[in-house]
C-alpha positions as CSV (number, residue, x, y, z in Angstrom):
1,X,12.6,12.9,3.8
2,X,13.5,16.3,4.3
3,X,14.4,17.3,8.2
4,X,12.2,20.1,9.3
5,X,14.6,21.7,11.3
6,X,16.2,24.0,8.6
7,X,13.5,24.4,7.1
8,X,13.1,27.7,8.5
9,X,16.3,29.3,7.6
10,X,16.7,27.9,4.0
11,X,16.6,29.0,0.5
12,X,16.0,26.8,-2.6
13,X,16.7,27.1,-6.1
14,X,15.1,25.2,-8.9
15,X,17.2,26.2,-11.9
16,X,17.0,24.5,-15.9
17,X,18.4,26.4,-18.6
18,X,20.9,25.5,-21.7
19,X,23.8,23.6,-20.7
20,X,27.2,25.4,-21.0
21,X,30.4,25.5,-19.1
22,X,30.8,28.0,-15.4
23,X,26.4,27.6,-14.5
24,X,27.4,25.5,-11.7
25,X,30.3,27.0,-10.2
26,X,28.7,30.0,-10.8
27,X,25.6,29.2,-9.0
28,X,27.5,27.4,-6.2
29,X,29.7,31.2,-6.0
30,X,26.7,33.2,-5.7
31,X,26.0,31.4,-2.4
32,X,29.7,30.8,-1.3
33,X,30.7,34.6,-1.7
34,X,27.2,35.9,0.2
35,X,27.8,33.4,3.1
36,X,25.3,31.2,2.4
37,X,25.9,27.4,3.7
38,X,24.7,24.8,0.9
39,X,23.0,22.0,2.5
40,X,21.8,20.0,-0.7
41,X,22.9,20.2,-4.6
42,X,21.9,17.7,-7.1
43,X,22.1,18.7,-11.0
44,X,21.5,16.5,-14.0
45,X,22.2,17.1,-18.3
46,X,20.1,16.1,-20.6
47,X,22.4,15.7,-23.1
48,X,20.0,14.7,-26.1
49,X,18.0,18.2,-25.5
50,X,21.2,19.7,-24.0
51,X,19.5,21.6,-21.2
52,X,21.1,21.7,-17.7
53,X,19.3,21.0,-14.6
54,X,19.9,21.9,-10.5
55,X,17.9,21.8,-7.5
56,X,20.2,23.8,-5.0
57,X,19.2,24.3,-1.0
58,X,21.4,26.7,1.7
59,X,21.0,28.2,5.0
60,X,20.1,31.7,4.6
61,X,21.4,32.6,8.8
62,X,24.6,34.4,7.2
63,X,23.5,35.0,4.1
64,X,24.7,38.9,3.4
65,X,21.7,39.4,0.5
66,X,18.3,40.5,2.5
67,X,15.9,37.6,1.6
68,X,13.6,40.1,-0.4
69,X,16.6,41.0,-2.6
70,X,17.9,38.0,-3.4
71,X,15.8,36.8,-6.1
72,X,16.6,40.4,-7.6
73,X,20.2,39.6,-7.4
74,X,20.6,36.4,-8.6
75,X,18.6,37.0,-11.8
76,X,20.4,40.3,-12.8
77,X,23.9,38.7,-11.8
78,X,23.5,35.1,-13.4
79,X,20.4,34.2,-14.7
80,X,20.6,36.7,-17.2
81,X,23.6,36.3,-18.8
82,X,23.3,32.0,-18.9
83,X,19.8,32.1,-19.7
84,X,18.2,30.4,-16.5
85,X,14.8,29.6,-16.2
86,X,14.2,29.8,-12.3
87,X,11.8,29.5,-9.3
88,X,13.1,30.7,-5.5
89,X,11.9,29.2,-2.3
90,X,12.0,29.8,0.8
91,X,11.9,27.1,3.6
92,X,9.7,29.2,5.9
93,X,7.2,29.6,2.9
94,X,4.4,26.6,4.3
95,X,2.7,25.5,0.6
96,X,-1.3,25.0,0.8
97,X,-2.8,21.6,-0.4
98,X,-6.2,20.9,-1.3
99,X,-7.2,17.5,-1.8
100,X,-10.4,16.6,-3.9
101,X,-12.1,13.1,-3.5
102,X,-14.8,11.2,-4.3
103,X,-16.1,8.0,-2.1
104,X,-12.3,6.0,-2.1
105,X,-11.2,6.5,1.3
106,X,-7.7,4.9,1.0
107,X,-5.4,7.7,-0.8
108,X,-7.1,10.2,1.4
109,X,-6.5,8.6,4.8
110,X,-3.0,8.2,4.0
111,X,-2.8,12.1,2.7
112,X,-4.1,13.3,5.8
113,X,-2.3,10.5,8.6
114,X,1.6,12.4,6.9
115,X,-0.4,15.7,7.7
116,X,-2.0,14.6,10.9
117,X,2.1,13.3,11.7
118,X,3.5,16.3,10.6
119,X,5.9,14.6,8.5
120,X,5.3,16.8,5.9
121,X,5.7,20.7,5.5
122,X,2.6,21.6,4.4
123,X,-1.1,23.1,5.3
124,X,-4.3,21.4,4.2
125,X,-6.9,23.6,4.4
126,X,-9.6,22.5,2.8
127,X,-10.8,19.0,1.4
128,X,-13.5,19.1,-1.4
129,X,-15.7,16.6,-2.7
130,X,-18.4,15.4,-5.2
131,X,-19.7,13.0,-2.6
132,X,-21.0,13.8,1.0
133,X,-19.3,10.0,1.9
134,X,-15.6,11.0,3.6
135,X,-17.2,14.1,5.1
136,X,-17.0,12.3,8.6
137,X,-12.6,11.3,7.7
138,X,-11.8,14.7,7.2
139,X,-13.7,16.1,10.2
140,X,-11.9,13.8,12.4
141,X,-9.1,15.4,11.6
142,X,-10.7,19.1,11.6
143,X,-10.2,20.4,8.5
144,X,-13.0,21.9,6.7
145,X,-14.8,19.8,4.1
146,X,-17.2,21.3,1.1
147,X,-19.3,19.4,-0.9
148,X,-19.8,20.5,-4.7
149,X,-22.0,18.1,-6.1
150,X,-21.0,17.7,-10.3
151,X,-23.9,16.9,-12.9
152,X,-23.5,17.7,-16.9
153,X,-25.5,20.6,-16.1
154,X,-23.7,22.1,-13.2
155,X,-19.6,21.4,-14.3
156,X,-18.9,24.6,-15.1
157,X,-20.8,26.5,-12.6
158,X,-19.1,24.3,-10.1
159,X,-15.6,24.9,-10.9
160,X,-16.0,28.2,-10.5
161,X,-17.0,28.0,-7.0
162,X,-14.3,25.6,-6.4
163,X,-12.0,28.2,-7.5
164,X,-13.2,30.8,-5.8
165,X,-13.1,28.3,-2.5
166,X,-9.5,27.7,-3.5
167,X,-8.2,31.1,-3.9
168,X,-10.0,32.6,-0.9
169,X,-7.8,29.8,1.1
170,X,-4.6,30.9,-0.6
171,X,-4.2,27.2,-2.1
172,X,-0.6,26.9,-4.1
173,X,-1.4,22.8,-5.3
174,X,-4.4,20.5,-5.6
175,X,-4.1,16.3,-5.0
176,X,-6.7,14.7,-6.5
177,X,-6.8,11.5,-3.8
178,X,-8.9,9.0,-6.3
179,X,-10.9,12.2,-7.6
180,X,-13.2,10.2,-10.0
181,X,-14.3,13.5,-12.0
182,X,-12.7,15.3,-15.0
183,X,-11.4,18.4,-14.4
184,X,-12.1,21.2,-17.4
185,X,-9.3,22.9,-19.1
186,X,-9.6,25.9,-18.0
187,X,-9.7,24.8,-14.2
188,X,-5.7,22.9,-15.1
189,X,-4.9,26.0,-16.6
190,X,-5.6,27.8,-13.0
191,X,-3.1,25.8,-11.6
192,X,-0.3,24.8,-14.2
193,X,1.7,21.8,-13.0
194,X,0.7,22.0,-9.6
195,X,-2.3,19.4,-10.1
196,X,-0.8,15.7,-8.9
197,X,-3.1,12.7,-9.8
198,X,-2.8,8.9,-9.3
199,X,-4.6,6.7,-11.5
200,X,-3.7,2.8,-11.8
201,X,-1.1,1.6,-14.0
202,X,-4.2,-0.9,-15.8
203,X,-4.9,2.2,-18.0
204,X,-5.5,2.6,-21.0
205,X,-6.3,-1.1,-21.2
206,X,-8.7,-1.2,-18.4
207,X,-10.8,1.4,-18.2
208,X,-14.3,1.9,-16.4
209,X,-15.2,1.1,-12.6
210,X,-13.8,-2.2,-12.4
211,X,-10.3,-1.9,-13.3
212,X,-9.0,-4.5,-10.9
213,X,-11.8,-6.8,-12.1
214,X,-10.9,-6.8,-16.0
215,X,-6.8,-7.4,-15.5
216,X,-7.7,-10.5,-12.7
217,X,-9.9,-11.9,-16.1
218,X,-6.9,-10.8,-18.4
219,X,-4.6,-13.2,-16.2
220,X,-2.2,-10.2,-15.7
221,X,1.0,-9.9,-14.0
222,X,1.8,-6.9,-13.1
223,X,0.0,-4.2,-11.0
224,X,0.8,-0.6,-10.0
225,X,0.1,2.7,-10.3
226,X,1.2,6.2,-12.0
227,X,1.2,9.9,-10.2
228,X,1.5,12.5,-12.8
229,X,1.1,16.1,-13.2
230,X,-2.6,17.1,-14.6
231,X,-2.5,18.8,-18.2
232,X,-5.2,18.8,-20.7
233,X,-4.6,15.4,-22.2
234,X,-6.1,13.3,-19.9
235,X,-3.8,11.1,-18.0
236,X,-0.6,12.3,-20.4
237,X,0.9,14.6,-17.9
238,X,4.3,14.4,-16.4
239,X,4.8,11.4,-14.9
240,X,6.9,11.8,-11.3
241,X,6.4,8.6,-9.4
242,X,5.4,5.1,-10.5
243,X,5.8,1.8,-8.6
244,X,4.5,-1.5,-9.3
245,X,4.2,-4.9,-7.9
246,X,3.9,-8.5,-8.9
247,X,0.6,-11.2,-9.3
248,X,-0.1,-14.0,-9.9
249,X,-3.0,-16.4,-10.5
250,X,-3.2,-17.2,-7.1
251,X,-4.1,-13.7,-6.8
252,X,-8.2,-13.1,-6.5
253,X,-9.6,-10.2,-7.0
254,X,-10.3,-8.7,-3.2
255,X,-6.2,-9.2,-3.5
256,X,-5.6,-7.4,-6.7
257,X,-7.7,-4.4,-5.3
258,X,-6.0,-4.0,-2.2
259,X,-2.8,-4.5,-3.0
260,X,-3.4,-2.2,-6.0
261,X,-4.8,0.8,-3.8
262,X,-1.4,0.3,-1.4
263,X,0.8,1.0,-4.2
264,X,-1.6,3.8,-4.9
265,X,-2.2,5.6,-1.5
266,X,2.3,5.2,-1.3
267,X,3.1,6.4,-5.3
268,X,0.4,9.1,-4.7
269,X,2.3,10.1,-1.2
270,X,6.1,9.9,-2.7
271,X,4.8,11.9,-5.4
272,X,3.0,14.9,-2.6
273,X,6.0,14.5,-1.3
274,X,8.8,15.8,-3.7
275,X,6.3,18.7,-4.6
276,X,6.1,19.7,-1.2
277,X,9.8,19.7,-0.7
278,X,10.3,21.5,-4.1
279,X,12.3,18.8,-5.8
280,X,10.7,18.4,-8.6
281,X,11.5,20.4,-12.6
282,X,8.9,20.4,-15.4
283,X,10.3,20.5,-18.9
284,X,8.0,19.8,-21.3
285,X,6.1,16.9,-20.7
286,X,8.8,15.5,-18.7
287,X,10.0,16.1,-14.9
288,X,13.7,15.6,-13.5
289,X,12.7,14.3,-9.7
290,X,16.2,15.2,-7.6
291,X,16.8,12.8,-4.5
């Protein structure tokens, strides 16, 4: 986990372009000849679509470029000329998360006990719901909670509002905490790779309320779960964290559910996790998760 004491005076690039010789020394000179102090660099090459990769983190107290200028700098002086697709942060730059749920109370209480522990760099401002049920969780803990009830009827009518909610909070990601609605198109498209979902890792082969309760009759194995980026094909987006644990038929099914929502409410947390701390690269359909 990422200590929160630099967090303050810390830049971070997220960098992917083609791969070619010079990007990294070039990158790692840009910081090295402004003053900057690199505190973290991990890079990976995909060398079947040749594409380079870098997540690259430095303390900004010396750094001679004013913090406004740099992402001016960097992309006239090197992202041009080797092609760099790139995103700046800024450790001082708190990200907004908005967690939807439904009546499952286990993702959400873990979500909220990192916030509540402040293990996490983040602000949850709001938590919304198609249920009324966890309204009395998330006031415990004081943040607000709105209730958008969703019918056939109302789906569209509803998102809106909930984007509307969203932007008037200044929300930069959603977590959908065991969110048992479908989100539209056009609401994904509102926040591109910055929806993180969990679902069980019994899909597609166990689908419906009782997921638990078909694989227990199946005799299976294996349990776990997937947290994925949200696109428009349902449950296809990139994957980030999975984890997964072993049964057996000594197993009932009281065990297979709860030891299936603990890998949930911890896959689901990892995966909040890297997002928050900006370690994370879409390409594709795919996502390189640095350390």
């Amino acid at each position: 986990m990422t200590s929160l004491r630099h967090l303050d005076t810390t830049a971070i690039l997220l960098i992917h372009c083609p791969d070619q010789k010079g990007i990294l020394a070039a990158v790692t000179d840009f910081i090295n000849v402004n003053k900057g102090n690199i505190i973290y660099l991990d890079q990976h090459v995909d060398r079947k679509a040749d594409v380079f990769f870098m997540r690259v983190e430095w303390e900004l107290e010396q750094f001679t470029i004013p913090t406004e200028k740099i992402e001016e700098f960097f992309n006239t002086l090197y992202a041009q000329k080797y092609q760099m697709n790139f995103r700046l942060y800024f450790g001082d730059q708190k990200p907004k998360m908005a967690i939807f749920v439904s009546k499952m109370s286990h993702c959400l209480f873990d979500l909220l006990a990192h916030y509540s522990s402040e293990d996490w760099n983040v602000e949850i401002p709001c938590v919304i719901s198609n249920h009324p049920d966890l309204e009395p969780i998330v006031g415990h803990f004081g943040i607000p909670f709105h209730h958008f009830p969703i019918t056939k009827d109302n789906k569209e009518q509803q998102e809106v509002r909930e984007l509307e909610l969203l932007a008037s909070y200044g929300v930069n990601f959603i977590v959908l905490a065991r969110y048992m609605q479908i989100i539209s198109d056009d609401f994904v498209a509102s926040y591109p790779n910055r929806i993180i979902n969990i679902h069980h890792s019994t899909l597609p082969a166990f689908i419906g309320a009782k997921p638990y309760h078909a694989a227990y009759e199946r005799g299976v194995k294996i349990i776990g779960a997937t947290s994925h980026y949200v696109t428009a094909d349902l449950d296809a987006g990139p994957i980030i964290e999975q984890d997964v644990a072993r049964i057996s038929h000594k197993d009932t099914v009281e065990m297979l559910v709860h030891r299936g929502q603990d890998i949930e409410k911890i896959v689901l947390s990892r995966a909040v996790e890297k997002h928050i701390e900006r370690k994370i690269l879409v390409y594709q359909n795919r996502t390189v998760v640095f350390n």
